[in-house]
C-alpha positions in Angstrom: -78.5 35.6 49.3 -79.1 32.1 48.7 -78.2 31.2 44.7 -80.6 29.0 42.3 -78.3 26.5 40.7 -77.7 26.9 36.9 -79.6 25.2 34.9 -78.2 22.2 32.7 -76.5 22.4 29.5 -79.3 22.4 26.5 -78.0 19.3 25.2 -79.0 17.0 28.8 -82.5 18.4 28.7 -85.3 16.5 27.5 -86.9 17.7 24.1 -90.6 19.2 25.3 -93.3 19.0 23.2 -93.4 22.1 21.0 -90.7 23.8 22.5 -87.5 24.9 19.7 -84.1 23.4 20.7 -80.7 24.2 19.5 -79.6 21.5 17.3 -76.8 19.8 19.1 -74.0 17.9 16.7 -75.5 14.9 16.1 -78.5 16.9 14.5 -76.7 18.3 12.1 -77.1 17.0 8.5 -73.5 16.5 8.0 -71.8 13.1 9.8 -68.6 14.6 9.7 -69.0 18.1 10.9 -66.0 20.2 12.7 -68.4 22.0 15.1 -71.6 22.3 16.0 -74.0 24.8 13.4 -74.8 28.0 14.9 -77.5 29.1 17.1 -79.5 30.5 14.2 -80.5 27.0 12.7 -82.8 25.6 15.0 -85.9 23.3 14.8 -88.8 21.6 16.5 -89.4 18.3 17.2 -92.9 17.1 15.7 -95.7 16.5 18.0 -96.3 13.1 16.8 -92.5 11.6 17.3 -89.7 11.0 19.4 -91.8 13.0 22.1 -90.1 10.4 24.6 -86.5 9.7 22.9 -83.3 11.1 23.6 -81.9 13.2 20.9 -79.2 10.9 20.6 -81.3 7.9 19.5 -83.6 10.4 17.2 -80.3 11.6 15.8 -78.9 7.6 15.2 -82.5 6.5 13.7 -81.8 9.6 11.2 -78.8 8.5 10.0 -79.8 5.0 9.8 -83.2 6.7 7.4 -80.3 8.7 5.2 -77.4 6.2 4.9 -79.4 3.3 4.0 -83.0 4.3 2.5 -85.4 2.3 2.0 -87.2 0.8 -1.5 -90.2 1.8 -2.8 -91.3 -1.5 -4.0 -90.5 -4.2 -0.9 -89.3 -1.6 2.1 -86.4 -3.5 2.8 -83.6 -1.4 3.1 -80.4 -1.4 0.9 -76.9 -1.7 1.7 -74.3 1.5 0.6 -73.5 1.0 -2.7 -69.8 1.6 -3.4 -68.2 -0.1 -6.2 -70.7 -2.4 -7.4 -74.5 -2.5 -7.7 -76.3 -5.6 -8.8 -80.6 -5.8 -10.0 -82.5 -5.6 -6.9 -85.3 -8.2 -6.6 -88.2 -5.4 -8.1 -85.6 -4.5 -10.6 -87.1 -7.7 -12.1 -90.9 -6.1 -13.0 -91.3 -5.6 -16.6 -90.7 -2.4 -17.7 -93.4 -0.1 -19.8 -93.7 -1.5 -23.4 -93.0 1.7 -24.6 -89.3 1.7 -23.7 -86.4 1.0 -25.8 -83.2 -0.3 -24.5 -81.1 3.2 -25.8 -83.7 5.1 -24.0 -83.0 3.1 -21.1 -79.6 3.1 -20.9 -79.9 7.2 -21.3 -81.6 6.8 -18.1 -78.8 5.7 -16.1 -76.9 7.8 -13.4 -73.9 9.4 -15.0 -71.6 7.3 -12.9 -72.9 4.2 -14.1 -70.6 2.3 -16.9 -72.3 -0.2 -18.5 -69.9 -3.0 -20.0 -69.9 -3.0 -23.7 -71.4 -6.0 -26.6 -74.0 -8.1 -25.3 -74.6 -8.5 -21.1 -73.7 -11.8 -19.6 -76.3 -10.1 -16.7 -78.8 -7.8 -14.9 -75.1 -5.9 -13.2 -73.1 -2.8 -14.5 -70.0 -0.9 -13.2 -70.0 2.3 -10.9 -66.9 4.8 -10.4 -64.8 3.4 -8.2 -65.2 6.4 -5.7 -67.3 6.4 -2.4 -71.0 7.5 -3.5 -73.7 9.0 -1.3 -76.7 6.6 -2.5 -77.8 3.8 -4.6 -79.4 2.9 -7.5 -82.7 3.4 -7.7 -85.5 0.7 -8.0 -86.3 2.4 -11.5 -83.0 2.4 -12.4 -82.5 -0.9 -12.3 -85.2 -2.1 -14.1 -84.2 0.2 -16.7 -81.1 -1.9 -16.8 -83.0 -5.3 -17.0 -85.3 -4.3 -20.0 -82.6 -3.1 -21.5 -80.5 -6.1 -21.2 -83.5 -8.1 -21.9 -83.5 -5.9 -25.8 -80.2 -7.1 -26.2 -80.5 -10.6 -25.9 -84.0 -11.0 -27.2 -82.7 -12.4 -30.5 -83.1 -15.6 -31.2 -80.3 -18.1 -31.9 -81.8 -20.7 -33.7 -82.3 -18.6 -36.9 -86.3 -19.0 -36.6 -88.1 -16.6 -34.8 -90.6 -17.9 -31.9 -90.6 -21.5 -33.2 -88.7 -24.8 -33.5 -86.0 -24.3 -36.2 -87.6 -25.8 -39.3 -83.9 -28.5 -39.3 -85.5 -29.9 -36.0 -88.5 -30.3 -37.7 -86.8 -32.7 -40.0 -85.0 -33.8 -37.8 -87.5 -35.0 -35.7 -89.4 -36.7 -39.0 -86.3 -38.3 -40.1 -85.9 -39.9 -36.6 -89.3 -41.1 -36.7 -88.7 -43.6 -40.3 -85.6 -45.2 -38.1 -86.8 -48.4 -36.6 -86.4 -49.1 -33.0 -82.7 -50.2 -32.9 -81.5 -47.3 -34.9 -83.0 -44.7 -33.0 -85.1 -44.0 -29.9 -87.6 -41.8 -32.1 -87.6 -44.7 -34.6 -91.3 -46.3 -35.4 -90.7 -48.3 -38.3 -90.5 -51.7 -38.5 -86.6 -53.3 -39.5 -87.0 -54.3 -43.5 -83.4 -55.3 -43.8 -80.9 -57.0 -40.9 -79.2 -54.9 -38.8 -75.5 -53.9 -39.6 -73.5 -55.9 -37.4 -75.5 -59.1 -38.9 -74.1 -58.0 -42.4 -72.1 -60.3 -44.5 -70.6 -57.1 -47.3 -68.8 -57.9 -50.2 -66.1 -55.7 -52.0 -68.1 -55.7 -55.2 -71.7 -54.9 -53.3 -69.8 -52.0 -51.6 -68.3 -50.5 -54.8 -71.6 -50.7 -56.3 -73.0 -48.3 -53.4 -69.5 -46.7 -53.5 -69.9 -45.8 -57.7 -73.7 -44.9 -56.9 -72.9 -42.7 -54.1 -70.7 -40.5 -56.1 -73.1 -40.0 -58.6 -75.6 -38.7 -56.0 -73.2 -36.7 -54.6 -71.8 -35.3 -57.7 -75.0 -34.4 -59.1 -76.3 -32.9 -56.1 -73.3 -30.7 -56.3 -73.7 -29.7 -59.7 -77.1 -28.6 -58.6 -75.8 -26.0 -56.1 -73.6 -24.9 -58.7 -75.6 -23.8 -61.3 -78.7 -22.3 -58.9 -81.5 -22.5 -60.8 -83.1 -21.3 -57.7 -81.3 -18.2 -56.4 -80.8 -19.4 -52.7 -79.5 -22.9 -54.1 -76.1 -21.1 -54.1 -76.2 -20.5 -50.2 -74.9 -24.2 -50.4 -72.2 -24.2 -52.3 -68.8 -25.0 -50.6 -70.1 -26.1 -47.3 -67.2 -28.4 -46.6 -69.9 -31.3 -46.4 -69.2 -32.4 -50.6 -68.2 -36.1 -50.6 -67.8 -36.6 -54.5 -63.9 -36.2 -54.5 -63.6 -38.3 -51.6 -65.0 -41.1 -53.3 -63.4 -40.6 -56.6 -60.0 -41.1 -54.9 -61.6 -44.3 -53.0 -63.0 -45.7 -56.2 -59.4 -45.2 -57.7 -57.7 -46.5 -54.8 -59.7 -49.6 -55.3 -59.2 -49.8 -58.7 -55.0 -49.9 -57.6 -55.8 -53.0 -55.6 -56.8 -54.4 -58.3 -60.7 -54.8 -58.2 -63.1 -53.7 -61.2 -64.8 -50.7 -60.6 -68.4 -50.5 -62.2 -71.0 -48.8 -63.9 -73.7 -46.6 -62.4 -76.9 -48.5 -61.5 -80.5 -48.0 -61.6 -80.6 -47.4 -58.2 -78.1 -44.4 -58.6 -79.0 -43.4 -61.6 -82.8 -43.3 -61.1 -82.2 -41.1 -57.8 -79.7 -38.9 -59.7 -82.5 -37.9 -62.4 -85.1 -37.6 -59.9 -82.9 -34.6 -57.8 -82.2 -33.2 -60.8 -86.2 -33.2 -61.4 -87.1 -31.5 -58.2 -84.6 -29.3 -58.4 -86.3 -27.6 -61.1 -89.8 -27.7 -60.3 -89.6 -28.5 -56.5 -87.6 -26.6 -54.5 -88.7 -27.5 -51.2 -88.7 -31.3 -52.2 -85.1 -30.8 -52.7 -84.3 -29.3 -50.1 -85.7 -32.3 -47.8 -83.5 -35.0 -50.1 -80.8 -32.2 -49.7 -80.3 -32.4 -45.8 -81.5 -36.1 -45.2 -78.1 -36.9 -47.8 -75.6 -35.2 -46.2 -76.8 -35.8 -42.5 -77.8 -39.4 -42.7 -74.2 -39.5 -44.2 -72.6 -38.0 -41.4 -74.7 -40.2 -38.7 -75.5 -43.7 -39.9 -73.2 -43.6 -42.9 -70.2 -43.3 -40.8 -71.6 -46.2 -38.7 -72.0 -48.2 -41.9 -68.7 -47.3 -43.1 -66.8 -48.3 -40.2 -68.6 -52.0 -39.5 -68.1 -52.7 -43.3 -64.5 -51.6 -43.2 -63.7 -53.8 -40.2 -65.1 -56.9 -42.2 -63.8 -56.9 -46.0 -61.1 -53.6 -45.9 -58.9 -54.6 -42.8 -60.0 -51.4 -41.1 -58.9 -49.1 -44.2 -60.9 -45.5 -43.7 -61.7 -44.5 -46.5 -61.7 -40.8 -47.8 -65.5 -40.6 -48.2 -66.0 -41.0 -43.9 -63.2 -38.0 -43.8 -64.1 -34.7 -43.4 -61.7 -31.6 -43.7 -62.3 -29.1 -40.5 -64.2 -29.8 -37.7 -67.5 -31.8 -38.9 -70.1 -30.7 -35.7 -69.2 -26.8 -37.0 -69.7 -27.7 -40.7 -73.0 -29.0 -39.9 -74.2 -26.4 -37.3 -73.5 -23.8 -40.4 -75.0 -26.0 -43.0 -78.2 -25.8 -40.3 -78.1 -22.4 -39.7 -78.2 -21.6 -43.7 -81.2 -24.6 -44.0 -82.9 -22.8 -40.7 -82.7 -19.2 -43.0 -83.6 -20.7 -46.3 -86.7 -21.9 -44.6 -87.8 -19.1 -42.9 -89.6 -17.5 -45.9 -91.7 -20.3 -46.2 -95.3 -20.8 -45.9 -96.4 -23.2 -43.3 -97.9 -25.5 -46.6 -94.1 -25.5 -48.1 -92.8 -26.5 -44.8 -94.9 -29.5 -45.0 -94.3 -30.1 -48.0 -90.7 -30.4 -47.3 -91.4 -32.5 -44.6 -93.5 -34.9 -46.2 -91.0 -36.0 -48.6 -88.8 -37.6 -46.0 -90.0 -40.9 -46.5 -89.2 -40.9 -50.7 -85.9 -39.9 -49.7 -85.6 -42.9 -47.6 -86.7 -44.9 -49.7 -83.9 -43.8 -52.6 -81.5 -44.1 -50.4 -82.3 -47.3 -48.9 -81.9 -48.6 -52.6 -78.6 -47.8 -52.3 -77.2 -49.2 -49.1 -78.8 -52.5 -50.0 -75.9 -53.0 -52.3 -73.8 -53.6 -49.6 -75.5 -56.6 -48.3 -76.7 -58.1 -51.6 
């Protein structure tokens, strides 16, 4: 009796269309499996795929559709994620108006960490333990609009606009003439500085009216007869000691020191004036003071000094602490001051720039005269 050969093992025959198999090892869900599963989990091959591929390329393709899945937004597939995940590309749609950043961070997988304070970046922290997925597209634009929440503030103390102090800023630079500034427009009415000729008497005169500009704009502070005049108090900017220990330094070598004059004592009364009834006018005489001081003052002081003081510094062009973070603060308190007013008191502010030129012109023209 002639015997039929046996047939071949399940595993070598081609899948037919329709017909169950026995899943062989590489079907099984599980990579890592021991042994095969048992004859009682079986399935069929759909009628529309992988009619004509061997069950070792299905079973490949399947892993590759599990291990790395891909995104609903672009269909590009995503690497394992394993100890880091970082904003995919679509993380970067805007998220629905109607999400806040705690709700969004409630949102996140529980293995996700996120770094406390404010974010450097559109990134957070997963366990450091092999994981079975990634984040989702969602997910990370969860993380985004939240991040976005948290930095949304503001740093120039003015919300949605140029801070009001580069406003003046930007007024101030326009009354400059050409050589003092880029910005400037104004046509030079004196010489420029290094053409001066100063004497010591002209300087003490701008020296003695200084101080009483100085003095009486700190005297202002002090007594706050506006409420918010106090937020400038101590700001490490007042100059009216410094010069009363120049003025008596002077007075050791042996020069005369004199009287207020008008030009001094005209501006002094007129800040006391608008301190009263003008706040915002004062304000604008306030700033352009202190930071012309700083700026073109400093200039000033240094060209005169090399001419008639042998190169003496003087205390007045002296500043305790560092003078860039005195003035930042001094911009950031202008910057909130301002921020309560009406578009009409802004420009009212800025439209006294030019009188407060003009005052203080009057008082460096000692120098030279």
């Amino acid at each position: 009796m002639s015997m039929k050969p046996s047939p071949p093992p399940p595993r070598h025959r081609l899948p037919q269309r329709g017909v169950p198999i026995r899943s062989p090892r590489l079907f099984y869900s599980h990579p890592r499996a021991s042994s095969p599963p048992s004859s009682s989990r079986s399935r069929t091959l759909p009628l529309h795929r992988h009619s004509t591929r061997s069950p070792a390329r299905v079973a490949v393709a399947r892993h590759r559709r599990l291990r790395f899945p891909r995104t609903e937004a672009s269909g590009q597939r995503l690497p394992r994620a394993r100890y880091k995940a970082k904003a995919h590309p679509a993380a970067m749609a805007p998220a629905p108006a109607s999400l806040s950043a705690p709700r969004a961070l409630s949102l996140l997988a529980p293995a996700a960490r996120v770094s406390p304070g404010r974010w450097n970046g559109l990134s957070f922290s997963v366990a450091a333990r092999p994981v079975t997925g990634v984040v989702s597209a969602a997910q990370t634009r969860l993380v985004a609009a939240a991040a976005a929440t948290e930095m949304a503030p503001a740093a120039s103390g003015e919300e949605g606009g140029k801070p009001f102090v580069e406003e003046m800023r930007a007024v101030a630079m326009k009354l400059h003439t050409k050589d003092q500034a880029r910005e400037g427009e104004k046509e030079p009415q004196a010489p420029p500085v290094a053409k001066w000729e100063p004497s010591v008497q002209g300087y003490l005169r701008f020296l003695v009216d200084s101080r009483l500009v100085f003095q009486t704009l700190e005297d202002i502070v002090d007594r706050a007869a506006v409420p918010w005049y106090a937020e400038f108090r101590n700001t490490g900017l007042e100059r009216s000691e410094a010069l009363k220990k120049d003025l008596e330094w002077f007075k050791e070598q042996g020069h005369t020191i004199p009287e207020p004059s008008d030009p001094g004592t005209t501006y002094a009364s007129l800040l006391e004036e608008l301190s009263e009834k003008d706040p915002q006018a004062f304000i604008c005489h306030f700033y352009n003071v202190y930071f012309a001081h700083t700026a073109g003052g400093r200039m000033i002081g240094k060209k005169v000094s090399e001419k008639i003081l042998n190169k003496k510094e003087l205390e007045f062009y002296k500043w305790e602490g560092n003078l860039s973070q005195l003035l930042q603060e001094v911009r950031n308190k202008l910057n909130q001051v301002a921020s309560s007013w009406s578009r009409e008191e802004k420009d009212h502010c800025l439209e006294e720039t030019e009188k407060s030129f003009a005052y203080s012109g009057a008082l460096l023209r000692h120098i030279f005269t």
